[in-house]
N, C-alpha and C positions, 0 to 999 in steps of 0.2 A: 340479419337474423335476430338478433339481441333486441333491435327497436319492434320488433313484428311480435316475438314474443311479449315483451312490454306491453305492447299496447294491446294485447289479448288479455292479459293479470288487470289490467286497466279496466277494460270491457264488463270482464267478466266479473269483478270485485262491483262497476258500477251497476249490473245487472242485481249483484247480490242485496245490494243496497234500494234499488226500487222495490224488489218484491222481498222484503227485512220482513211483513204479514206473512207472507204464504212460506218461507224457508223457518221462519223463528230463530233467524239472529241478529241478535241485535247492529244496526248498521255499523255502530261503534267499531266492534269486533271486525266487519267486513272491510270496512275504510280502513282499518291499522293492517290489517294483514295486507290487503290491498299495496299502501305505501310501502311498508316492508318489503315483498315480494319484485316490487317494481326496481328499489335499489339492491335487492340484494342480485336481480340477473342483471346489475349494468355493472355492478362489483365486479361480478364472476367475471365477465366479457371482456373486463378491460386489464390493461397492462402496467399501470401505477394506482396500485390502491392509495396510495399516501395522499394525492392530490384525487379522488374521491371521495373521500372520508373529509378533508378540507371542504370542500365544496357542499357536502351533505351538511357540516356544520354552519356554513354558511349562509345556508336553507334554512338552519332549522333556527339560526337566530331571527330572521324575520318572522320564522313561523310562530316562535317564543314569543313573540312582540304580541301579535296579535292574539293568542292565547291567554296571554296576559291581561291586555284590553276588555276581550271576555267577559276573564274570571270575574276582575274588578267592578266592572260594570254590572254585573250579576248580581255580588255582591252587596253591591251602594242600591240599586234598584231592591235588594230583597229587605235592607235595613230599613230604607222607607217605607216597606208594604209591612215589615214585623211593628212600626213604631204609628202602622194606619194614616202616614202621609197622603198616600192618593187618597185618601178622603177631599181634602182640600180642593181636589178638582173634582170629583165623584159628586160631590156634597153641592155644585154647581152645576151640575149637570140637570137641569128642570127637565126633559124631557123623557118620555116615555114610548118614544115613540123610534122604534128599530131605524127608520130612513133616515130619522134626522140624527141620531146617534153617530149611524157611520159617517155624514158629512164632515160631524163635529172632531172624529177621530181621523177623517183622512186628512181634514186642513190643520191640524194640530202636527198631526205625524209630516205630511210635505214640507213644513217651512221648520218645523225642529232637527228635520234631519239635515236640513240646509247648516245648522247653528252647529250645532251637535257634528252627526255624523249617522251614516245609517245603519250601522249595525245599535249604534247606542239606542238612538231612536224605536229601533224595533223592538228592542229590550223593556225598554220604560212602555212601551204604549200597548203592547202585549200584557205586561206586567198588569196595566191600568184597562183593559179590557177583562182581562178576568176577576178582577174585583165586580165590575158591573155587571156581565152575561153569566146565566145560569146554563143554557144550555150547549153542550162540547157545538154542534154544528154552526153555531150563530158565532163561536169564536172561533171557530176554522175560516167561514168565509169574513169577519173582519179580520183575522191572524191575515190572510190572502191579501185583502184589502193594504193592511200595515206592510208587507212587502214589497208591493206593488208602489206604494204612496212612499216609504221612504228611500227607493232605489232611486225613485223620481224625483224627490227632491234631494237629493244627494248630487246629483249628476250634472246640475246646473250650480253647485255651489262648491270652491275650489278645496274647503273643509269637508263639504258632502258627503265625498265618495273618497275612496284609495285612489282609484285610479287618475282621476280629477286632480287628486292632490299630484300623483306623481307627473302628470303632462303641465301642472302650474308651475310644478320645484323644476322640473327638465326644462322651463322656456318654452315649451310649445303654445301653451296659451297661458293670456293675463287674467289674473282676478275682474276685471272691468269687464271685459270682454266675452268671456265665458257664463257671467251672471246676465249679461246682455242679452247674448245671442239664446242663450239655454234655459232661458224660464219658461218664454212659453211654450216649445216643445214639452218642455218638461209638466206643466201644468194639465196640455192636452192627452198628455201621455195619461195623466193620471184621471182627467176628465172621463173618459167612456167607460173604463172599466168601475168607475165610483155610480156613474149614472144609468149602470147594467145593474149593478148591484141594488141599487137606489130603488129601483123598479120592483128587484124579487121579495124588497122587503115594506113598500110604499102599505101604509095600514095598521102594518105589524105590530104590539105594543110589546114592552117586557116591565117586569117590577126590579124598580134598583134594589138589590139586597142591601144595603149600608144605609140605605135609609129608616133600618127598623132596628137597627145596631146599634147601642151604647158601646161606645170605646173605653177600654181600661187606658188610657192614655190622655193624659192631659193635653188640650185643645194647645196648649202653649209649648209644649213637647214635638206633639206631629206638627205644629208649625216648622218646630225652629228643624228638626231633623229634613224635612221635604225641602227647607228653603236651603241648606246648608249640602244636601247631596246634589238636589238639582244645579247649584249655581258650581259645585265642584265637577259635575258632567258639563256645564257649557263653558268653565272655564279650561277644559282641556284642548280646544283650539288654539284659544288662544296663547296657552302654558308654550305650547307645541310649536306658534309662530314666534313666537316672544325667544325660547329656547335655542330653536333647531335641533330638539331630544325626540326621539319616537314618540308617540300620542301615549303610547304606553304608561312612558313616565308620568306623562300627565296625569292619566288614569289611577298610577298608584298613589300619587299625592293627593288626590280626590278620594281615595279610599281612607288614607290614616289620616285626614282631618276629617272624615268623618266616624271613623273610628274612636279619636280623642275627642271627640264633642259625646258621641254617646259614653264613653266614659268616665266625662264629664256631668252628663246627664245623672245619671242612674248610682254616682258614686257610693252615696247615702241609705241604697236599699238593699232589700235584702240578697243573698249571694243568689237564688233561686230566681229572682223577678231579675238578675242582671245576667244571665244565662242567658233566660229568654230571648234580648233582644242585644245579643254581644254578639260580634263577627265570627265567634268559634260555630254560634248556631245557623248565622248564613253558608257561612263558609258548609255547613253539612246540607243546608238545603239546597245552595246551585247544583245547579244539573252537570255533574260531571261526565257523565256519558257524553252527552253533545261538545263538552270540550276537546273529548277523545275522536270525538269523528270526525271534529272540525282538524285536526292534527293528522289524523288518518289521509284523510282528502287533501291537503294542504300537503304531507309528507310524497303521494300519490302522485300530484300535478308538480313538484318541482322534480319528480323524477322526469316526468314528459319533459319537460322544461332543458334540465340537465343533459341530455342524450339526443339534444336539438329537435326534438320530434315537434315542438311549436314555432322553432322557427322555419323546420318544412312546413308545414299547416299554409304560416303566414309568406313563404316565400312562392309554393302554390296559387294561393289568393292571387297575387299580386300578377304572377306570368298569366292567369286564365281570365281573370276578372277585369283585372286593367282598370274599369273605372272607378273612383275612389267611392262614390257612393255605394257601389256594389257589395266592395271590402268592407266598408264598414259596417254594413249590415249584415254581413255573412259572419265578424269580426264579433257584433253585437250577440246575435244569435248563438253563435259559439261559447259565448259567456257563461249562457245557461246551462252549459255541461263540462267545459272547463273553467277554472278559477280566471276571473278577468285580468287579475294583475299579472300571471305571466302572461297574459297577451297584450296586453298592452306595454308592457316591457320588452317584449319579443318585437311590437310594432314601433316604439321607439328607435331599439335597434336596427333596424331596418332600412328607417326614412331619416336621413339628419336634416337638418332645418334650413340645408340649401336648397333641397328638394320638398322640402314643406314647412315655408316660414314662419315663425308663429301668427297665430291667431286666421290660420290656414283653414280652410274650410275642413280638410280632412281629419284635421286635429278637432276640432270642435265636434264632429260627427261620430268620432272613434270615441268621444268622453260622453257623448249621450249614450250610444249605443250597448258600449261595454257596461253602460252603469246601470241602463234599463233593462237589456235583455236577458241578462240573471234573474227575471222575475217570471221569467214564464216556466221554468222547471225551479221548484221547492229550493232544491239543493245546489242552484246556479249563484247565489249569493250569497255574502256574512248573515246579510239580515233573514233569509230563508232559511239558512242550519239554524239559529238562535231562536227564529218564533218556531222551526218544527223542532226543535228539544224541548223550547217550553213548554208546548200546547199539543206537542204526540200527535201532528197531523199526519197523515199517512201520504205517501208520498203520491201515488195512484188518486188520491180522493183528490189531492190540488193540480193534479196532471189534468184528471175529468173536468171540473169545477172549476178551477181559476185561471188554468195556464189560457187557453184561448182567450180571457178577457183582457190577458196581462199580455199575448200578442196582440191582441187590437189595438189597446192602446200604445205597447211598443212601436207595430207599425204607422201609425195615426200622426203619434210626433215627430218619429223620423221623415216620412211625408213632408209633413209641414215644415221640418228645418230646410228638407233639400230643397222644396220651393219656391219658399222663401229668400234663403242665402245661396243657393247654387248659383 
């Protein structure tokens, strides 16, 4: 009774959250109530509060982690856009011409989210897209595009993606092996929907706005700030590998060095012109709504999570489908409407490594699929909540317009891996 109602608070909070246009509230709102609702009927239902309240805390530190990651990354992306660093690529950019823009953005965004990670990635290349495009439609479908490209390039690289990372740290699969097998899936995946896109815009021209811009910022300033946040986002992998600390930590030590360099910068001037570009004025421009929904939704799915309703899902799977290919497209699919990491931690649990050795077929098909399939509904992935709180896409307009492209090329690579490696 208690999981039945669950998953109806669930439903219904996620229905609330598609049509956030036709209801007028904000999804923020629906997503927290949503998560609330969900623990507070598995509270009621159960017979040790003590060890729920535990377990909810130990939900919500992972969930703080990534929260974190976020905020930070918001952050350090807003500091280089206040100090006009994406000039430095903008300023590179000779073209005019809309088809050849989004290639330049989706092979930028596939191999950085490789480095990176893909929520960072979507962050920065969003960020770096609206500097360019004047009109909202033409940054909803690259917003789409950046989802789609860095889900892709995440999912073949063991840093990439969450999930990826956690089937590399569990043994399931190797760094070597994973980059191997998973590229060019991963590449095709992102081929058709770039060259669908490629087509709607073949002709098109737009006017770079920053090219008629004189920057109040000295040319030696937006260097040293771009070169200093960017190298403090790619060195959070490696903080992360180097440590064994959550990517988090990385993420905050990439913030307060770049905190104390702007600091450093700006000591000299006046308290007004060091305002402007100090972390108290980022810190009010991130989007904290989308922080809130992203916790909402994250608070929401480890209820599902907690009260085993995903390890029925995945134990389901497994008696009806039988074959591993099956699962893990149904596993991938599923991503796009539940959070991928409790599934993929529900499927860990599940299969120990006597029944699928590493660098097993199934393991390599569950790390593409859970990392691509988030891209066909807005709200299936990190990188999907971070470019729709940036860029205000409407959930319905990327459901019409992108999700299908973002199933072809989801199905397109998974094809080709089982192919290929089956």
């Amino acid at each position: 009774m208690m999981n039945t109602i669950i998953i109806i608070i669930f439903i219904i909070g996620y229905t609330a959250i598609a049509f956030e246009s036709k209801i007028k509230i904000n999804k923020a709102a629906s997503a927290l109530i949503t998560g609330v609702l969900c623990w507070t009927i598995y509270i009621f239902s159960a017979s040790d509060v003590h060890a729920i309240n535990e377990n909810l805390l130990i939900h919500l530190g992972d969930i703080a982690s990534i929260l974190f990651f976020l905020l930070g990354a918001m952050v350090i992306v807003e500091l280089i856009g206040a100090h006009d660093g994406f000039s430095i690529i903008t300023n590179r950019i000779r073209t005019h011409k809309k088809s050849k823009l989004l290639i330049i953005i989706t092979i930028i965004t596939f191999f950085l989210s490789a480095v990176l990670d893909n929520l960072t990635t979507a962050i920065v290349m969003i960020s770096l897209v609206r500097k360019i495009l004047n009109e909202k439609e033409d940054r909803w479908y690259f917003g789409g595009m950046i989802i789609i490209a860095a889900n892709a390039g995440g999912a073949w690289s063991p840093l990439g993606d969450v999930t990826t990372t956690m089937l590399w740290i569990g043994g399931q699969v190797s760094a070597y092996n994973i980059m191997f097998k998973l590229i060019l899936p991963s590449l095709i995946c992102c081929f058709f929907p770039t060259f669908i896109l490629w087509l709607k815009y073949r002709g098109k021209t737009f006017e770079m706005p920053l090219t008629i811009k004189v920057s109040e910022i000295p040319v030696k300033e937006q260097n040293l700030v771009f070169f200093i946040g960017i190298t403090g986002l790619l060195f959070v992998p490696v903080f992360k590998t180097l440590t064994h600390l959550p990517p988090f930590m990385g993420m905050m030590l990439a913030l307060a060095m770049i905190w104390a360099a702007i600091s450093i910068i700006h000591r000299s001037k006046d308290k007004e012109i060091r305002k402007n570009y100090s972390v108290d004025t980022a810190l009010q421009k991130a989007d904290s709504p989308s922080i809130l929904f992203f916790l909402g939704i994250l608070i929401a799915v480890s209820a599902l999570q907690s009260v085993g309703i995903l390890k029925f899902l995945a134990d389901f799977l497994t008696e009806n489908l039988k074959h591993d290919a099956s699962i893990g497209i149904v596993l991938g699919l599923l991503s796009s409407v539940i959070d991928n990491v409790p599934l993929v931690a529900a499927a860990i649990g599940m299969y120990d490594l006597n029944t699928y050795p590493m660098d097993h077929f199934f393991w390599e098909l569950l790390a593409f699929t859970t990392g691509t399939g988030g891209s066909a509904i807005i709200i299936g992935s990190a990188a999907g909540i971070a470019v729709m709180g940036i860029e205000k896409i409407s959930f319905f307009w990327y459901l019409k317009k992108i999700s299908w492209i973002a199933l072809l090329g989801f199905f397109s690579g998974t094809l080709f891996y089982i192919l290929l490696y089956n």
